[in-house]
TORZAFI-977053 format. One record per residue (C-alpha): x, y, z; chain; residue number from 0; residue in three letters. Coordinates in nm, 2 decimals. Example, Ala and Ser with C-alpha at 12.3 -4.5 7.8 and 13.67 -1.06 7.14 Angstrom:
! residues 2
+--------+--------+--------+-------+------+---------+
|   east |  north |     up | kolba | segu | tordren |
+--------+--------+--------+-------+------+---------+
|   1.23 |  -0.45 |   0.78 |     A |    0 |     ALA |
|   1.37 |  -0.11 |   0.71 |     A |    1 |     SER |
+--------+--------+--------+-------+------+---------+
! end
This chain:
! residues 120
+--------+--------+--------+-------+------+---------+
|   east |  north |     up | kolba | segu | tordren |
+--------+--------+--------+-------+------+---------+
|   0.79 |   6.87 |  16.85 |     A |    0 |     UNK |
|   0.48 |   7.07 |  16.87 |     A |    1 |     UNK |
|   0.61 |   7.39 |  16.71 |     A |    2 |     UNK |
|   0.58 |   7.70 |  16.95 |     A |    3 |     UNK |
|   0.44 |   7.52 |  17.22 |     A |    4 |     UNK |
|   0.69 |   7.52 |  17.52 |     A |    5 |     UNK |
|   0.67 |   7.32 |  17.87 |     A |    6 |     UNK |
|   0.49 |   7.57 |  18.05 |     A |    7 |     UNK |
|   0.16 |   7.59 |  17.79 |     A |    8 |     UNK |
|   0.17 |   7.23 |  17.74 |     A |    9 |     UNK |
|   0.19 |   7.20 |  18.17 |     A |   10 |     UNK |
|  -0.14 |   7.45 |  18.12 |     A |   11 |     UNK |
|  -0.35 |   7.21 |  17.91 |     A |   12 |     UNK |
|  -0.25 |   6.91 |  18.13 |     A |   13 |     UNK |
|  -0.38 |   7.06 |  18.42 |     A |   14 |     UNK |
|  -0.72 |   7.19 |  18.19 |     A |   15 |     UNK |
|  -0.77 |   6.85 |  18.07 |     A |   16 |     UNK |
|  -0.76 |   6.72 |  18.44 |     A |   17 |     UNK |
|  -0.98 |   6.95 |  18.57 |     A |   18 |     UNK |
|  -1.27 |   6.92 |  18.28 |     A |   19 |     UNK |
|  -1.21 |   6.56 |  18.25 |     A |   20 |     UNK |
|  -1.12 |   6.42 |  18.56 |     A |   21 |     UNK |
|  -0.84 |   6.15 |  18.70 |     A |   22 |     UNK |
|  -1.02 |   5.85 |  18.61 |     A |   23 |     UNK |
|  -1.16 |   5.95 |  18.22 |     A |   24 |     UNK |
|  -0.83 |   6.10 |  18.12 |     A |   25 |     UNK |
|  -0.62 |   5.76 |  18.08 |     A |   26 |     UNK |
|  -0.89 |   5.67 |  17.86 |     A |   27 |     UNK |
|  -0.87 |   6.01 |  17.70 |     A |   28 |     UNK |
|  -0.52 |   5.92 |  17.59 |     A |   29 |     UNK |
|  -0.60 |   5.56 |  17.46 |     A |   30 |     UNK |
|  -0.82 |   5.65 |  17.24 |     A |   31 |     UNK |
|  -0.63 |   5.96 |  17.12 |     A |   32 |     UNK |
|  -0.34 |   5.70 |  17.08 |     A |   33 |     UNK |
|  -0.53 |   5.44 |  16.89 |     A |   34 |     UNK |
|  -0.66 |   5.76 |  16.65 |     A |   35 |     UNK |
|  -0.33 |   5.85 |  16.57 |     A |   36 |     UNK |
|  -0.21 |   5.53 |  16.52 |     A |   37 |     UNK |
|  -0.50 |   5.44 |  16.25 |     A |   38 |     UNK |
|  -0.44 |   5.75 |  16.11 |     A |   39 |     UNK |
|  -0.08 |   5.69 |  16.06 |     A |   40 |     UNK |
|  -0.22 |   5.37 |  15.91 |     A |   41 |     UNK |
|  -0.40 |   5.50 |  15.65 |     A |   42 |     UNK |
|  -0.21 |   5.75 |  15.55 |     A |   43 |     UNK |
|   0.07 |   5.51 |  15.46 |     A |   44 |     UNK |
|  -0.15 |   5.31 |  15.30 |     A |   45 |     UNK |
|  -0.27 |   5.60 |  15.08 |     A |   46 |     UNK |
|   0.12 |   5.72 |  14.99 |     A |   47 |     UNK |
|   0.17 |   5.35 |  14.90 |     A |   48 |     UNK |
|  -0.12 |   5.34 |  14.68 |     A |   49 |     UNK |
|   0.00 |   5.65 |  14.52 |     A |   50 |     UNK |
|   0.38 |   5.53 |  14.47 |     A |   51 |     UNK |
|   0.21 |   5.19 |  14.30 |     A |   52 |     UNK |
|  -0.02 |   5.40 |  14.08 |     A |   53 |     UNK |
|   0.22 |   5.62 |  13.98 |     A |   54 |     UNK |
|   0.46 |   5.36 |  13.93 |     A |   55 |     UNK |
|   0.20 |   5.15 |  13.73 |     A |   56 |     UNK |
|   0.15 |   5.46 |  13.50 |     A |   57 |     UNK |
|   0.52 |   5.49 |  13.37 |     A |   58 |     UNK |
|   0.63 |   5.36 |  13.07 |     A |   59 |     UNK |
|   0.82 |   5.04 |  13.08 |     A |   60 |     UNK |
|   1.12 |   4.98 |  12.87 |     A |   61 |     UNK |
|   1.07 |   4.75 |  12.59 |     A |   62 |     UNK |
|   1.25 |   4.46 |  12.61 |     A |   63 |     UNK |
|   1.48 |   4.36 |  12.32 |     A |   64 |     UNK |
|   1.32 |   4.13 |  12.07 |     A |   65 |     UNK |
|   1.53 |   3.84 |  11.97 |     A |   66 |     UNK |
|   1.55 |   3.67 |  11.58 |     A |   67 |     UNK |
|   1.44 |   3.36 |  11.59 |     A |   68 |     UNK |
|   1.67 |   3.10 |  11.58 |     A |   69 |     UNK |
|   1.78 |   3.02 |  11.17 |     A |   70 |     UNK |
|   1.68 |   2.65 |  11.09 |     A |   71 |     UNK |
|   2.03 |   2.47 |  11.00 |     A |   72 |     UNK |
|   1.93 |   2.29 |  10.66 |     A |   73 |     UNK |
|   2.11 |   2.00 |  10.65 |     A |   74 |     UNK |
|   2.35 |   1.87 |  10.39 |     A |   75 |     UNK |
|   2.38 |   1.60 |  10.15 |     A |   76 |     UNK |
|   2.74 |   1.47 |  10.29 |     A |   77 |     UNK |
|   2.79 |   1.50 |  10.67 |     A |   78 |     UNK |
|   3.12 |   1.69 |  10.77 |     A |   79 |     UNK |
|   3.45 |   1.55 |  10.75 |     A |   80 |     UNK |
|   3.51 |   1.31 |  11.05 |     A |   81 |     UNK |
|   3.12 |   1.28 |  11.15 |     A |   82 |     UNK |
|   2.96 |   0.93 |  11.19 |     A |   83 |     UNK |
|   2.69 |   0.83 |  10.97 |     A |   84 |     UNK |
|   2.34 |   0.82 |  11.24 |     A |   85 |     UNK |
|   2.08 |   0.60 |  11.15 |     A |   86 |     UNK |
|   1.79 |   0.80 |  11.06 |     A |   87 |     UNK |
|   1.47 |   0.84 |  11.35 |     A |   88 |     UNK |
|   1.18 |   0.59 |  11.29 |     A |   89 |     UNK |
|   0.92 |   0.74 |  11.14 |     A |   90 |     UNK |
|   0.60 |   0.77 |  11.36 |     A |   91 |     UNK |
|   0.25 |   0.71 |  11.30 |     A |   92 |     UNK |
|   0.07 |   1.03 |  11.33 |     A |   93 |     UNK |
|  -0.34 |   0.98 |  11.38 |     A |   94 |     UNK |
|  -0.58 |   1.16 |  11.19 |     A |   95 |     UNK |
|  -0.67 |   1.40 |  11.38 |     A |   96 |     UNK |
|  -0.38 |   1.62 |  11.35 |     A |   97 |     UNK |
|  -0.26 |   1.66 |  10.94 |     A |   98 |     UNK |
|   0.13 |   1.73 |  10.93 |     A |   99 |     UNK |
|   0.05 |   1.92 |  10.58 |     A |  100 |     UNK |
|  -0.14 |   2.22 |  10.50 |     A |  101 |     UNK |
|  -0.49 |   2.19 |  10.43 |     A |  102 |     UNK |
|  -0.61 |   2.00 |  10.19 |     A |  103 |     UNK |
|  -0.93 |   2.05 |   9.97 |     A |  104 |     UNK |
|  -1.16 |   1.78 |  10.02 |     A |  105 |     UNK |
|  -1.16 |   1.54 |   9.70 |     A |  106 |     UNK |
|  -1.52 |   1.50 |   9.52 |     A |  107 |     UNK |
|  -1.58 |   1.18 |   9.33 |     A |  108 |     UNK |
|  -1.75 |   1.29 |   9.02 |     A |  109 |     UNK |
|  -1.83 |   0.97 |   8.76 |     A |  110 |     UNK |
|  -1.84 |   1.13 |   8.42 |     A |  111 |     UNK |
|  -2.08 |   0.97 |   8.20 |     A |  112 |     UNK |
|  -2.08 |   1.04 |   7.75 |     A |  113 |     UNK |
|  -2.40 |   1.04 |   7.57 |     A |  114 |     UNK |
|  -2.34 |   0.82 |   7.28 |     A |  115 |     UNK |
|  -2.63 |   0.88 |   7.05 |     A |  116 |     UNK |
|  -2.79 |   0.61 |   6.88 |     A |  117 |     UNK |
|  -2.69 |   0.54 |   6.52 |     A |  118 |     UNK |
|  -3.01 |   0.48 |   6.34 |     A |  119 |     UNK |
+--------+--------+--------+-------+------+---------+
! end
């Protein structure tokens, strides 16, 4: 656990640590050595998993495959053998706003006028 350090040397600092730092400042001692090491661990996990993400952001995904679109069934001038005839959809009033069509040039009504000259 801590390398080459055995019972007897750690025994040795215990007894240092008590004698520099006294009975009643050493539980402290080890709180706050405790809470250090546990933000450390902290953070360091938090940096490896901001690593993993980066990394993992930075590999190529696989492209997915693209799919035809669907083919547009044209329909027929006799309906298939057994079908029934459907009445056709009412047609609906679309407003101006939205054209069905392409776009349309705007029409200009120009009056054409002849000079007829006088006969005289």
């Amino acid at each position: 656990m801590f390398g080459t350090l055995g019972g007897p040397e750690l025994v040795l600092i215990l007894v240092l640590a008590l004698i520099i730092f006294g009975p009643r400042k050493l539980p402290e001692i080890g709180k706050s050595m405790g809470r250090m090491m546990a933000e450390f661990r902290k953070a360091s996990n938090e940096f490896r998993r901001t690593i993993e993400d980066e990394v993992e952001a930075e590999k190529p995904r696989p492209q997915e495959p693209q799919l035809p679109p669907p083919a547009m069934d044209v329909p027929s001038a006799e309906p298939p053998a057994g079908a029934s005839q459907a009445e056709p959809a009412p047609a609906t009033e679309t407003s101006p706003e939205t054209p069905l069509g392409p776009p349309t040039e705007p029409t200009v009504n120009r009056e054409v006028t002849t000079a007829v000259a006088d006969p005289k």
